[in-house]
C-alpha positions as CSV (number, residue, x, y, z in Angstrom):
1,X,-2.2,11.4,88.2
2,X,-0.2,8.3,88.1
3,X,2.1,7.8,84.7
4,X,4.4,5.9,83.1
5,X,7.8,7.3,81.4
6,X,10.4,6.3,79.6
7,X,9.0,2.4,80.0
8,X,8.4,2.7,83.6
9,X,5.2,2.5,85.2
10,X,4.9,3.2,89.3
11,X,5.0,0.0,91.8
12,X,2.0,1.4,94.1
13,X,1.3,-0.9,96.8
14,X,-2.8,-1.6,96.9
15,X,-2.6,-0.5,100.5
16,X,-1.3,2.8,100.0
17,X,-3.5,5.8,99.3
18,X,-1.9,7.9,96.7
19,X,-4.5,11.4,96.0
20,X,-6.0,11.2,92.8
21,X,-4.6,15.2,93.3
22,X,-0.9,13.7,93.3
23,X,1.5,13.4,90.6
24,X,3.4,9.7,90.5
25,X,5.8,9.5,87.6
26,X,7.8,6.9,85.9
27,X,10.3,4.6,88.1
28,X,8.9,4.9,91.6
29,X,7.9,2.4,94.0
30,X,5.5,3.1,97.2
31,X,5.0,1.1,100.3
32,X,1.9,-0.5,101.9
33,X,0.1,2.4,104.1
34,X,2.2,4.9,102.7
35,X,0.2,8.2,101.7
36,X,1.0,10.5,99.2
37,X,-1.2,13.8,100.0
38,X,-2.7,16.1,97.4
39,X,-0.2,18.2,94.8
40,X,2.2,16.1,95.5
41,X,4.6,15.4,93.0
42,X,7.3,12.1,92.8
43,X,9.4,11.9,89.4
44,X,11.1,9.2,88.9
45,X,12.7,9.8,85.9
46,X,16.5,10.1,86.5
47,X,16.7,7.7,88.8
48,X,14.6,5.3,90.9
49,X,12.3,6.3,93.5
50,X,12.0,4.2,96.6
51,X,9.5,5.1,99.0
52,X,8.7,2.2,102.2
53,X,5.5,1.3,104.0
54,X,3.8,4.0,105.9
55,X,5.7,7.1,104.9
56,X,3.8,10.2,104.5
57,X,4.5,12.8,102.0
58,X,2.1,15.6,102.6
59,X,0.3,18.8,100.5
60,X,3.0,20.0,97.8
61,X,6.1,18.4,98.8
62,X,8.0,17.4,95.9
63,X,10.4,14.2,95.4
64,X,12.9,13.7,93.0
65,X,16.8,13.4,92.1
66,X,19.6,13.4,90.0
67,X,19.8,9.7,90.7
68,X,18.1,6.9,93.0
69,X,16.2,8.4,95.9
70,X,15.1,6.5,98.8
71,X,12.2,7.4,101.8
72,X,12.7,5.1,104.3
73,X,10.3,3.7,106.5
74,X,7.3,5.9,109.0
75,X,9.0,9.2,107.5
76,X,7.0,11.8,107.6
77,X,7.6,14.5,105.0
78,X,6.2,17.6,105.5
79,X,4.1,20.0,103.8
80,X,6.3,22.0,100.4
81,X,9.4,20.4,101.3
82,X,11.8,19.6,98.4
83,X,13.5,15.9,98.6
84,X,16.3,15.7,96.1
85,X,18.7,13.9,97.8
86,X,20.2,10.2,98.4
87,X,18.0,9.0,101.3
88,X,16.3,9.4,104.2
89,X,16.6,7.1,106.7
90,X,13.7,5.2,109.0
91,X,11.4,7.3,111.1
92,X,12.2,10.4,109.8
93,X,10.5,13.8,110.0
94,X,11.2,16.7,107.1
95,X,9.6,20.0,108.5
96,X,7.3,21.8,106.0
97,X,9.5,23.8,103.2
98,X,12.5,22.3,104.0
99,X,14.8,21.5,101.2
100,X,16.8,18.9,101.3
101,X,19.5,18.7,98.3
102,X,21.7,16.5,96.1
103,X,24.0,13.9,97.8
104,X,22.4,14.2,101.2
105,X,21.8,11.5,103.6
106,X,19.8,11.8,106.6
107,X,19.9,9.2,109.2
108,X,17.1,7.0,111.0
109,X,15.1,9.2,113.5
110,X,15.9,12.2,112.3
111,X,14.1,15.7,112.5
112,X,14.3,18.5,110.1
113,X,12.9,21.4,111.2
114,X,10.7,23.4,109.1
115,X,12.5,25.6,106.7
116,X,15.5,23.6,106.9
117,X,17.8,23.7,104.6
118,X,20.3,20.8,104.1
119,X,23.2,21.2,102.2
120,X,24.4,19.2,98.9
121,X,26.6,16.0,100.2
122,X,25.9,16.8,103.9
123,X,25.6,13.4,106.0
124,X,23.3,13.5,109.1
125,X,23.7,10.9,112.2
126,X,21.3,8.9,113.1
127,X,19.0,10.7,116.1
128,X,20.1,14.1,114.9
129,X,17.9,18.0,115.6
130,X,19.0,19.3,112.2
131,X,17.6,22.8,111.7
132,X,18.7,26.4,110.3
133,X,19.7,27.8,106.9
134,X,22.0,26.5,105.8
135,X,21.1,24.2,108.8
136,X,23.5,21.9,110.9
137,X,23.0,19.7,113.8
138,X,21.6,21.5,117.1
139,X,21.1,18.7,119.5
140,X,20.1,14.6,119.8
141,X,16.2,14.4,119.2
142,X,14.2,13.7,122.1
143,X,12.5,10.3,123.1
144,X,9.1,12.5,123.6
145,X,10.2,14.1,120.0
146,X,10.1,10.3,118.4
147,X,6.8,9.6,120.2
148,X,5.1,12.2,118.6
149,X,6.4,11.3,115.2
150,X,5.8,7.8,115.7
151,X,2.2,8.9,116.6
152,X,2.1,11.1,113.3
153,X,2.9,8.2,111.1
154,X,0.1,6.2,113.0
155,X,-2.4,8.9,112.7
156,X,-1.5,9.2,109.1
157,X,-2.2,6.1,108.3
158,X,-5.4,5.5,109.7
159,X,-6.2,8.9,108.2
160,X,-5.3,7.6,104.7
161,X,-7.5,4.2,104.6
162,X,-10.2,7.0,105.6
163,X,-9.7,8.7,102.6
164,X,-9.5,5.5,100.6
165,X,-12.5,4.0,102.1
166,X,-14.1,7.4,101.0
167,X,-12.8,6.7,97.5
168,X,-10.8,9.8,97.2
C-alpha cells in the first residue's frame, strides 16, 4: 500500500520493487534497486524519509522517526527491526529485531547484530561490531564480514527485479 499524507505522496524510484504487502506512507523517497519486502512499513509523516539505491528493508521491519530519517546506500535492514533514528550510514547491516532509537547515527559499514539494541543519541564509528542490549561496540567488522553484506545487497537486488518481473 503506497499513500499519500498530509500532501505528500512517496518518490519510489521505477527500479525499485516495493511489495504490494508493504506499507509506504507520506514523505518518503526510495532509491533505484532498493526493495522493500512484505509488512513492511515506512511512515513518513514527522519527518522525511530518505532511503538510497539498493537498500533492503526486509519482512516486518518498520521505519520511521520523530524527524528526518535517512537509509543510506547497500544497507541491509533486517527482518522486525525498528529504525527510528537519524541515519544509517552506507553499507550497513541491521540484524533482525534490532531496534535502533531516536537520535542515533550509525556509521558506513556497520553491523548490528540481531537483537540489538542501540540507544537514544548513541553515535556509532564508521566499521563498527555493535551488538548487545543495551548494545555497544565489540570489535571492527571484518573484511569477510563486508563481503558477505556486500554479496547480500547484490543477491537482493537481483532477487527483487525477480519479484518484479513476476509482477508481485
Amino acid at each position: 500500500m503506497i499513500r499519500s499524507f498530509n500532501g505528500k505522496t512517496p518518490q519510489i524510484d521505477p527500479s525499485a520493487f516495493v511489495s504490494e504487502a508493504a506499507t509506504v506512507i507520506g514523505n518518503v523517497s526510495i532509491g533505484a534497486e532498493a526493495s522493500i519486502w512484505p509488512g513492511a512499513v515506512i511512515r513518513g509523516d514527522f519527518g522525511r524519509i530518505t532511503i538510497a539505491a539498493q537498500s533492503c528493508l526486509e519482512d516486518n521491519c518498520v521505519v520511521h522517526g520523530a524527524g528526518d530519517v535517512t537509509i543510506g546506500k547497500g544497507v541491509i535492514v533486517g527482518h522486525g527491526a525498528v529504525v527510528h533514528c537519524l541515519s544509517i550510514g552506507d553499507h550497513v547491516l541491521v540484524g533482525n529485531n534490532a531496534t535502533v532509537l531516536d537520535g542515533a547515527r550509525i556509521g558506513d559499514g556497520c553491523i548490528i547484530g540481531a537483537g540489538a539494541l542501540v540507544a537514544p543519541g548513541t553515535v556509532i564509528p564508521q566499521g563498527s561490531l555493535f551488538t548487545g542490549t543495551p548494545g555497544s561496540v565489540k570489535r571492527e567488522v571484518s573484511s569477510s564480514e563486508m563481503d558477505r553484506l556486500e554479496n547480500g545487497t547484490a543477491a537482493y537486488v537481483s532477487l527483487a527485479g525477480m519479484y518484479k518481473k513476476e509482477g508481485l
